[in-house]
C-alpha positions in Angstrom: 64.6 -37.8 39.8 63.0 -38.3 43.3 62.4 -35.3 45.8 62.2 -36.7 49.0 58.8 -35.3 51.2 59.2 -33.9 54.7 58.2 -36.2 57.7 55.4 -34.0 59.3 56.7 -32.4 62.4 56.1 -34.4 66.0 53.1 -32.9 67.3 53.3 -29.6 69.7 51.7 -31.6 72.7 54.9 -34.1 72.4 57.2 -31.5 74.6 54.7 -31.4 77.6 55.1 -29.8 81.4 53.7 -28.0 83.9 53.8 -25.4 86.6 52.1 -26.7 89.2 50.8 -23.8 91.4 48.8 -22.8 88.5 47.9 -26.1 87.7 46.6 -26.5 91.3 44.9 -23.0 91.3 43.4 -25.3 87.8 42.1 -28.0 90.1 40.6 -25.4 92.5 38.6 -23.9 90.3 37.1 -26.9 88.7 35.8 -27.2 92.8 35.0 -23.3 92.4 33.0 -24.0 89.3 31.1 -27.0 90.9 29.8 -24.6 94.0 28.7 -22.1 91.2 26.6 -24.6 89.8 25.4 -25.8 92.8 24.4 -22.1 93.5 22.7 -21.7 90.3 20.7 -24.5 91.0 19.3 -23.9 94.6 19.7 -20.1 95.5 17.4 -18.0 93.2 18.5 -14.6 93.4 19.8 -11.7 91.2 21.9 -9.3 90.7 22.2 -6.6 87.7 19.8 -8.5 85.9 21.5 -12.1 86.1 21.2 -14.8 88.1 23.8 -14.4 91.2 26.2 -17.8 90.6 26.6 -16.9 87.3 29.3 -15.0 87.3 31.5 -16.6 89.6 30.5 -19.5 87.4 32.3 -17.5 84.5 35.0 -16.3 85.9 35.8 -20.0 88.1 35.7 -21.7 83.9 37.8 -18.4 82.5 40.6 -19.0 85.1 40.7 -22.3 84.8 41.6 -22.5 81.2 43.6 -19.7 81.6 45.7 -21.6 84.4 46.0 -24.6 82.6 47.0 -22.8 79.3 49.9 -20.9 81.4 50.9 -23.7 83.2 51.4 -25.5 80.2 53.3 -22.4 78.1 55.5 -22.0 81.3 56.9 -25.7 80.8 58.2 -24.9 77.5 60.4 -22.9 78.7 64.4 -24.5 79.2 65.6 -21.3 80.6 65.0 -18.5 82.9 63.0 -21.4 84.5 63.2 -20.0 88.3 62.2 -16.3 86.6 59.3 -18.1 84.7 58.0 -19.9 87.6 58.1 -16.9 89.7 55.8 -15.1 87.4 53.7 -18.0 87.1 53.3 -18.6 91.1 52.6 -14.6 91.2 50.2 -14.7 89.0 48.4 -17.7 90.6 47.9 -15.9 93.8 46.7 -12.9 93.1 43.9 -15.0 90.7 43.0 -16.4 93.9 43.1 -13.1 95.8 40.6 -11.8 92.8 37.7 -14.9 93.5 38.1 -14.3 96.5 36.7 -11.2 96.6 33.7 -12.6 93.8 32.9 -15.3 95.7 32.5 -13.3 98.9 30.5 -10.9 97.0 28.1 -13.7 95.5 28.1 -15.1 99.2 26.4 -11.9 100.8 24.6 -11.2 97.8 26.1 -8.1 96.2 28.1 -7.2 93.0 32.1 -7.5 93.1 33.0 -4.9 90.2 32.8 -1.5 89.9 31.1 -1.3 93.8 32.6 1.6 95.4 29.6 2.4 97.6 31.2 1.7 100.8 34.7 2.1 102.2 34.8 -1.2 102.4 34.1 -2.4 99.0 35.4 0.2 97.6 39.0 -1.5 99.4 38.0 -4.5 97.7 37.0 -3.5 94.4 40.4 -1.9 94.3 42.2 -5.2 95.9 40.9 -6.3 92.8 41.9 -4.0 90.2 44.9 -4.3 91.7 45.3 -7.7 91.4 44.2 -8.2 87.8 47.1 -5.2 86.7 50.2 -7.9 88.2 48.6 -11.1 86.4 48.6 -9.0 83.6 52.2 -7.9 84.3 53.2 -11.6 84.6 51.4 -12.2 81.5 53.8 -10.0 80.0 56.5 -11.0 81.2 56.1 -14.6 80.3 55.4 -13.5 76.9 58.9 -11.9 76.8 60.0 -15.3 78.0 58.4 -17.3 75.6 60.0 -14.6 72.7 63.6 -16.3 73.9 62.7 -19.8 74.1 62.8 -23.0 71.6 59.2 -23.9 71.1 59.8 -26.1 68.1 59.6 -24.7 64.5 58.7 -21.5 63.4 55.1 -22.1 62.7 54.5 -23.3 66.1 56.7 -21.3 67.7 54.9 -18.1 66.1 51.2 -19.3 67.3 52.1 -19.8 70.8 53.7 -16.1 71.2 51.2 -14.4 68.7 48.3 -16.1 70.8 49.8 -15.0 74.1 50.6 -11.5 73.0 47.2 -11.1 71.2 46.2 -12.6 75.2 47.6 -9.6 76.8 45.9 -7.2 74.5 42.5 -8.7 75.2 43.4 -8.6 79.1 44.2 -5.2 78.8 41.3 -4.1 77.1 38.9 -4.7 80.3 40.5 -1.3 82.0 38.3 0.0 79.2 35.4 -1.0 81.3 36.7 0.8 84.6 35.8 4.5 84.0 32.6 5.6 85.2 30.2 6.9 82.7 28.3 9.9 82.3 25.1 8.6 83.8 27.2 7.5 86.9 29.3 10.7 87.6 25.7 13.0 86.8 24.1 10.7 89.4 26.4 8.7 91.7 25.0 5.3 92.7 28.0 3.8 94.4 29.2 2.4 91.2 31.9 3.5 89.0 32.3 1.8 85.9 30.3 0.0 83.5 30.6 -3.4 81.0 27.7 -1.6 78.7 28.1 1.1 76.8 24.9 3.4 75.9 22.5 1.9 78.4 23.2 0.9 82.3 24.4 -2.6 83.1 21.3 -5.4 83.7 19.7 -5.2 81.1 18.9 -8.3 78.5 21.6 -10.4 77.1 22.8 -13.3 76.0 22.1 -16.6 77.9 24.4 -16.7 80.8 27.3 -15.4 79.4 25.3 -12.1 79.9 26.6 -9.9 77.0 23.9 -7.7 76.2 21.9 -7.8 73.2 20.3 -4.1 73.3 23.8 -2.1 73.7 27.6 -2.3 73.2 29.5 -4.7 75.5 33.1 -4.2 76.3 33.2 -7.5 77.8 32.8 -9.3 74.4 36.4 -7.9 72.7 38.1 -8.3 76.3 36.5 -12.2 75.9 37.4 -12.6 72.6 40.8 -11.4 72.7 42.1 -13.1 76.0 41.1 -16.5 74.6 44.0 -16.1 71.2 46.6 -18.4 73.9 44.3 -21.1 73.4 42.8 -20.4 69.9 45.3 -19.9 68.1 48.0 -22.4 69.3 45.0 -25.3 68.9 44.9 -23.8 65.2 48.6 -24.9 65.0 48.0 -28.4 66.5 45.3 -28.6 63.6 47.3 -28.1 60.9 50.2 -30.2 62.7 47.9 -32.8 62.9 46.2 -32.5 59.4 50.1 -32.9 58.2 50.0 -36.4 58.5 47.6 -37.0 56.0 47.7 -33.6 53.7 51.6 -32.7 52.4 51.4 -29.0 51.8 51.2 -28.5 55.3 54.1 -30.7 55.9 56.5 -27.1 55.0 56.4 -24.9 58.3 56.4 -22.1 55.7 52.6 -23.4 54.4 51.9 -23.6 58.4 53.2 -20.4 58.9 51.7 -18.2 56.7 48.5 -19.6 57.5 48.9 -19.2 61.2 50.0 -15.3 60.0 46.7 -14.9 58.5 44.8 -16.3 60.9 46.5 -13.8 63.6 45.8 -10.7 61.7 41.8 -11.8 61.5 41.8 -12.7 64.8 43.3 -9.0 65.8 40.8 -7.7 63.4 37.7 -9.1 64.3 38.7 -7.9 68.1 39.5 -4.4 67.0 36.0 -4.4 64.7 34.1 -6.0 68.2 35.7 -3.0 70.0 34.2 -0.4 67.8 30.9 -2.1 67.7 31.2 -2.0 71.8 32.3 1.8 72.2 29.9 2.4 69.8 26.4 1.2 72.0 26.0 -1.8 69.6 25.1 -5.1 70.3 26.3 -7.6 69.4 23.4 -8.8 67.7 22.4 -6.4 65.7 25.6 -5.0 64.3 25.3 -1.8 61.5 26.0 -1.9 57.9 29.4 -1.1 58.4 30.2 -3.1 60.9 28.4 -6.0 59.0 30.8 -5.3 55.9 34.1 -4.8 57.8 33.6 -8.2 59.4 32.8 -9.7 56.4 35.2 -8.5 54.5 37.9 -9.5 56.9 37.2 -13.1 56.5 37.0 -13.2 53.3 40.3 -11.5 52.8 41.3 -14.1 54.8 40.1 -17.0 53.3 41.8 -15.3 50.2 44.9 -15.2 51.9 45.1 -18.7 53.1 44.7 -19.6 49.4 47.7 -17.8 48.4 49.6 -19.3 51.4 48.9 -22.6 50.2 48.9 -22.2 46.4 52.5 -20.8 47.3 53.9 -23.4 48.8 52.0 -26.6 47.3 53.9 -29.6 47.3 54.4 -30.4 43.4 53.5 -34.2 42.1 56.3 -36.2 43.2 57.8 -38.7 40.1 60.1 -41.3 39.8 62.2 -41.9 36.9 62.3 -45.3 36.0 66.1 -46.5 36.3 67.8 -47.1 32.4 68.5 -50.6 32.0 72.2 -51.1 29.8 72.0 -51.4 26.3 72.2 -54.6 25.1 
């Protein structure tokens, strides 16, 4: 008896498309990211304890793949296409209204967040807040969208909306960082609101991504957690690709449940970096229990990829010789 094998699926870059505005905010702030660098190169000042271009820098590279990744999503979609490109156009602009506002601030050397020490950046601190709450809201609403659509088979289909909702989750954790802290409202500076939690902002950190290495950092989780739209649906490509050669994964069910358990450590390790943040600890020098949580979240997951794939391994495939007629 034969048992025919699955061909492995065509690959999830083969249905391709794009929304342009937000792939021209894309090519924008590749120009952006070039004047950062530029910046970071010949102008020499600081501010909170970090070079100044640095984090336009940061946040020219975060919206660009966050552009591109939408851009691409939003061309999945077959319908509610004029919906879907409204949210995608909205959510274009007001990125551009936000660095806006951070490149100005680099440009006459002072911070962009939290800086409510004037009437006049307190309007744009809030022009920004503002701003960030309706991409968010378009966020969402493409990830309703993308709920309704065909995106292929189930294990791809699942890693494209589990990365984007896990997205949203890690976007919305930043309004964490927008209350002002004890320190501030006992002795107001002009700044309400902090990324640090047991010690002031500027202090040391990591090497220009800036996450401090002496107290908790909200910005790591918010980091972490908006980047699942791209993690996890390149995990999926992986295993697409890693189908042509290996057969187990050749069953969307194998691909599935491993995309399944790779979704719940990802939500994990970001609800484990959000404790270690609201608790004042860095991120280098996490506690005991912090140290065993984390580690024994991957290794439950590393036990649970084993299942999935001792589950649904692909038995030896024979052929029966064909009986030849008595003579």
């Amino acid at each position: 008896m034969t048992r025919t094998i699955d061909a492995p699926p065509a690959s999830v870059l083969a249905r391709f498309g794009w929304h342009r505005p937000l792939l021209w905010l894309s090519f924008g702030m590749i120009a952006l990211a070039a004047i950062a660098l530029v910046g970071l190169v010949i102008d020499h000042r600081t501010i909170t304890g970090m070079p100044l271009w640095v984090k336009p820098l940061k946040f020219a590279l975060s919206v660009l793949i966050y552009s591109v990744t939408l851009s691409w999503l939003l061309g999945q979609l077959r319908r509610a296409r004029r919906l879907a490109w409204w949210a995608g156009t909205v959510a274009a602009v007001f990125l551009v209204v936000e660095m806006v506002v951070i490149y100005g601030a680099a440009f006459v050397d002072t911070t962009s967040h939290f800086n409510v020490s004037t009437p006049f950046s307190a309007a744009l601190w809030g022009t920004m807040a503002v701003s960030i709450v309706i991409v968010w809201s378009a966020t969402i609403l493409v990830a309703v969208l993308l709920f309704r659509a065909d995106l292929g088979d189930s294990a791809r289909s699942f890693a494209i909306r589990s990365g984007l909702i896990i997205a949203v989750i890690g976007m919305g954790l930043a309004f964490l960082m927008t209350s002002p802290t004890a320190a501030q409202l006992a002795n107001f500076q002009g700044i309400a609101g902090a990324h640090t939690v047991g010690l002031p902002d500027g202090g040391p950190g990591l090497p220009l991504l800036g996450w401090s290495t002496v107290a908790g950092d909200l910005r790591i989780p918010h980091f972490v957690g908006m980047h699942a739209m791209q993690v996890i649906p390149i995990v999926a490509l992986l295993l697409e690709l890693g189908s042509r050669r290996i057969s187990v994964l050749r069953d969307p069910r194998t691909r599935l449940g491993i995309l399944v358990v790779i979704a719940a450590l990802y939500l994990g390790v970001i609800a484990v970096l959000t404790v270690q943040a609201l608790s004042g600890q860095s991120i280098v020098h996490p506690d005991a229990a912090i140290a065993t949580v984390s580690t024994t979240l991957f290794l439950a997951a590393a036990v649970g990829i084993g299942v999935v794939v001792r589950g649904f391994r692909t038995p030896p495939v024979t052929v029966r010789a064909p009986r030849t007629p008595a003579s």
